[in-house]
Structure formats: C-alpha cells, structure tokens
N, C-alpha and C positions, 0 to 999 in steps of 0.2 A: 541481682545478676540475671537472673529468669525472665526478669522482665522487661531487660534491655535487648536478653537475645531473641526473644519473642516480637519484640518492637520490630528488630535488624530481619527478622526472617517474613515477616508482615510486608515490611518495606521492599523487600528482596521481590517476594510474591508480587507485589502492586506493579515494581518495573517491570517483572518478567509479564506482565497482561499489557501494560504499557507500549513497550518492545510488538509484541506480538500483533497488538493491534495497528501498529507501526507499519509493521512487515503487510498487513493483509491490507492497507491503503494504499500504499505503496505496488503493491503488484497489481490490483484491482485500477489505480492508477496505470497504469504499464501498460495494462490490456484495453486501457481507454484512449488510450496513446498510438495504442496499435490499429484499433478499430477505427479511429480517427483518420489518421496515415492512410487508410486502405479507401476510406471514402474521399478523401479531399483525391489520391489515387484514379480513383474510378471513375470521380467529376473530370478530371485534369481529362483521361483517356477520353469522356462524352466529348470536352471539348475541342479535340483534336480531331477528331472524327467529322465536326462538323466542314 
C-alpha cells in the first residue's frame, strides 16, 4: 500500500514539473510572439515612411 502511494505521489511530482515547464514555454513563447509583432510592426512603419 506504501508503495503504491509513493508511486501516485512520484507521479503527481513528475506532472506538476511537467505542467510547469509547460507554463514557462508557453509564456516565454508569448513574449516571442510579442517581440516578433513589435518588429514585423516597426519594419511595416520603415516601410511606410518610405
């Protein structure tokens, strides 16, 4: 029995790092997304200017 719920809390552990490192591609994604937007942005403003 100890060592099924050792297994379940193991397991529990591994998705909650799973999850997390989810979350932190994800937003690191977003801000690449952002950054991206601001320069295709900026190019768009050069070429208008012209």
């Amino acid at each position: 029995m100890t060592a099924i719920f050792g297994a379940v809390l193991a397991f529990i552990g591994f998705l909650d790092c799973i999850v997390l490192a989810l979350i932190k591609l994800v937003s690191d994604a977003d801000k690449l997304a952002q950054a991206v937007k601001r320069l295709i942005k900026s190019i768009h403003d050069l070429w208008k200017r012209k």
